[in-house]
C-alpha positions in Angstrom: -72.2 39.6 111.8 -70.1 42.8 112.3 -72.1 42.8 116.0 -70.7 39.5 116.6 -66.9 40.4 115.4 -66.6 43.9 117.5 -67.5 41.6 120.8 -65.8 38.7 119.9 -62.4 41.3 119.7 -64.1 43.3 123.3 -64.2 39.6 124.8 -60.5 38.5 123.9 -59.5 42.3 124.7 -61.3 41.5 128.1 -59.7 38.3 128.8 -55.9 40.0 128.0 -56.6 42.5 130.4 -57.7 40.6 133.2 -54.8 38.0 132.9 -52.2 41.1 132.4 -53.3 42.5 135.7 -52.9 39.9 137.4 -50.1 38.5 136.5 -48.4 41.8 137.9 -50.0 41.5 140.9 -48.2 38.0 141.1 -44.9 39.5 140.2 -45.0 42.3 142.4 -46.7 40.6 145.0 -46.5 36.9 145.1 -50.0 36.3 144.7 -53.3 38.1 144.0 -57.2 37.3 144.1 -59.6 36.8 141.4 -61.3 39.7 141.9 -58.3 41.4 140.3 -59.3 39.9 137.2 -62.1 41.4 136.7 -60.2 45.0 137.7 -57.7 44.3 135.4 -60.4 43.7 132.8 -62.2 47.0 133.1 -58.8 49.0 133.6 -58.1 47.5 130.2 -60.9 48.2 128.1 -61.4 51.6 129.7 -57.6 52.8 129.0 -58.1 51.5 125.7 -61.7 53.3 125.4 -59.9 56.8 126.4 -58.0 56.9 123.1 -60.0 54.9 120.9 -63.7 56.7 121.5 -63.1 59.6 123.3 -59.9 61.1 121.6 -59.5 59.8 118.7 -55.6 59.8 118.6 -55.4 63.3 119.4 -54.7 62.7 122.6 -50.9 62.9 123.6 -49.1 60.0 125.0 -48.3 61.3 128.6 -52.0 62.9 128.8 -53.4 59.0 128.2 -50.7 58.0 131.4 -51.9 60.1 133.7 -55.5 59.5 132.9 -54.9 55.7 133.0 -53.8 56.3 136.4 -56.9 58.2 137.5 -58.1 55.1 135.6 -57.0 52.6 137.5 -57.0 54.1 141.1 -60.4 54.6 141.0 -61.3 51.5 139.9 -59.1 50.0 142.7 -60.7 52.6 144.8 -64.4 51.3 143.8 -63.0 47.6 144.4 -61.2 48.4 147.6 -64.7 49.8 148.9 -66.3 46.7 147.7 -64.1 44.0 147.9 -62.2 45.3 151.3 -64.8 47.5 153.2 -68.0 46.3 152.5 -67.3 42.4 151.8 -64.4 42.9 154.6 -62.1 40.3 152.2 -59.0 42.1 153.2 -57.5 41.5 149.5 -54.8 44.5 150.5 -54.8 47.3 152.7 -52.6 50.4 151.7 -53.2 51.9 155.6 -49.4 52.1 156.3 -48.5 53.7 153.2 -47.4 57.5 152.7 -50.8 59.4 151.2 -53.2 56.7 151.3 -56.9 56.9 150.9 -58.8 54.6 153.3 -55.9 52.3 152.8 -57.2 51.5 149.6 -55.6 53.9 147.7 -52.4 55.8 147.5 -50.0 58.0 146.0 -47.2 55.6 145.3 -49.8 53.2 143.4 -51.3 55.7 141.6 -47.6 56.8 140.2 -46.6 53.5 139.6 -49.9 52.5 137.4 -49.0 56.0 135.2 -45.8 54.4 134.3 -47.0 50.5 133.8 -49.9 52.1 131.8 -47.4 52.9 129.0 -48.0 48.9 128.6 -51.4 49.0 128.6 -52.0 51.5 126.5 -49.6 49.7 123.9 -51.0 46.1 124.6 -54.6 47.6 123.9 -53.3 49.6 120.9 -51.4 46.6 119.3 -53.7 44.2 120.4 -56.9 45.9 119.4 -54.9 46.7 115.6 -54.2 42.8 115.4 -57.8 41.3 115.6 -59.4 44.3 113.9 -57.4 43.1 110.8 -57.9 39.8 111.6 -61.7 40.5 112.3 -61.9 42.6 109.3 -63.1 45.7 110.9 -61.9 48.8 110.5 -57.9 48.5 111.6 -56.3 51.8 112.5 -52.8 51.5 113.1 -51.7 53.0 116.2 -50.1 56.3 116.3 -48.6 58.3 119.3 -47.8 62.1 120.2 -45.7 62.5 122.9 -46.4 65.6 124.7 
């Protein structure tokens, strides 16, 4: 039963991510691609994963921003390789921007997801607390160090 609870809460975790990301890929860019779904999915549960498994709240709160900016730009990166290069879908194409990587990465990006990752690692903390205790698993509530 406890199996069935932790990814019942990885699923609905799943589902917020993927709709998060892309609704601010509709906001910032007027429209996006369902592939971005699925990024926004993994970006979620793998920001979440870098304080909940790996760290265990000792990490500070800026050292979980930049990391969920390496994060997410190499997951772009992989999907830009995929999705762009190899499937040729065009989805974006960061070529004319200052420090880009293939045009599917780039230094801009890769600031801006440090600062909207404050969100995410928020929405995973608060969200995660939520079903826990709604799940009854174990519920830690979140805590954060600055620096």
């Amino acid at each position: 039963m406890k199996l069935f609870q932790i990814l019942f809460k990885y699923i609905i975790l799943t589902f917020v991510g993927g709709i998060v990301y892309y609704g601010i890929e509709i906001l910032w860019r007027g429209f996006s691609h369902p592939t971005m779904l699925a990024a926004g999915a993994i970006c979620f549960i793998a920001i979440g994963l870098l304080n909940d498994n790996m760290f265990e709240w000792n990490m500070s709160f800026t050292s979980q921003m930049f990391l969920s900016g390496v994060v997410i730009t190499a997951i772009e990166f992989i999907f830009g390789l995929i999705f762009n290069i190899g499937l040729g879908w065009a989805i974006w194409d960061y070529s004319n921007q200052f420090m880009n990587f293939m045009g599917q990465i780039c230094i801009a990006y890769f600031g801006l997801w440090q600062f909207l990752s404050i969100l995410a690692i928020l929405l995973y903390d608060w969200t995660d607390y939520l079903l826990s205790k709604i799940l009854k698993l174990d519920a830690v509530r979140p805590r954060y160090r600055v620096i």
